[in-house]
Structures are given as structure tokens and as C-alpha cells.
N, C-alpha and C positions, 0 to 999 in steps of 0.2 A: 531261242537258245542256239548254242554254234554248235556244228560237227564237226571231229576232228576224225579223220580219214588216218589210221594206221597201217602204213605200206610194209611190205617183204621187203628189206635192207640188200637180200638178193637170192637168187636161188639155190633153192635147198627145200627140206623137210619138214613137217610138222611132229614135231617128237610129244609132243604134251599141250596140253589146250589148259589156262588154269582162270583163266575168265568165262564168268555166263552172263549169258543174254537178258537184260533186264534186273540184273546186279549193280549196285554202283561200285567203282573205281576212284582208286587213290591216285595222284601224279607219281609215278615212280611204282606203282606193283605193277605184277609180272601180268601178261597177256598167255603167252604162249614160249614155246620154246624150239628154235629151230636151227635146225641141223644142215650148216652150208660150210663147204670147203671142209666138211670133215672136222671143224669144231657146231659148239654149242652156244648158240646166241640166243640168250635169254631178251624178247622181247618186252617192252614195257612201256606204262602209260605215260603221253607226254601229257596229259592234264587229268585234272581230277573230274568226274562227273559221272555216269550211267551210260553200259554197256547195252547200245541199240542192235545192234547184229555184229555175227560173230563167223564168220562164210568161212571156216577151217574146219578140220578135222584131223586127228590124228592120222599118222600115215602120209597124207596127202602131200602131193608137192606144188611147189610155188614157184614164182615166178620174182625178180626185181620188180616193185612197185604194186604187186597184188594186193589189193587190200586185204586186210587179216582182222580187223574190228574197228567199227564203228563206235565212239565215244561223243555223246551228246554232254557236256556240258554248260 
């Protein structure tokens, strides 16, 4: 089965975490929600399959390119 590595689009916030670890995922629902440049960028799955790790937390900040969840497919 492939991984697909979901990266931080770029730095900013974790305002909301709405995927868990060992849940499956839709292509298109929301992962998390992050707060860069003072808007709200709902991130979300580029494929469909089951959520392997999930290295966020609310609060926490990020980086361009941090990973934000692992999606096995």
C-alpha cells in the first residue's frame, strides 16, 4: 500500500485537528485547519484511505512542508 505524506502549504497555526489516527479517510475531507497569514486554510485529503499518523496538535505551529498526517492508501 502507498503513503501519502500531507505537507503544511506554509507557516502558520493549528487551529483544529479533525482527523484520527487509525480512522479511514475520504479524498476531499478536512484533516486539520490552519491558520497562516491571518486566514483559515482548511487542509484536506488528497486520497482516499486510512489515517497512519497524525504529528499535530492544536495550538502548535508549523512549518512549509511539515508533515501534518500520514495517509496509507
Amino acid at each position: 500500500m502507498a503513503e501519502q505524506i500531507v505537507e503544511a502549504p506554509a507557516p502558520g497555526k493549528i487551529l483544529k485537528v479533525f482527523a484520527e489516527v487509525g480512522k479511514p479517510i475520504a479524498e476531499g475531507d478536512r484533516i486539520c485547519m490552519l491558520e497562516a497569514l491571518k486566514m483559515e486554510l482548511p487542509i484536506v485529503a488528497p486520497v482516499s484511505g486510512t489515517v497512519r499518523a497524525l504529528p499535530i496538535a492544536p495550538g502548535q505551529s508549523v512549518e512549509a512542508g511539515d508533515p501534518l498526517a500520514v495517509i496509507e492508501g
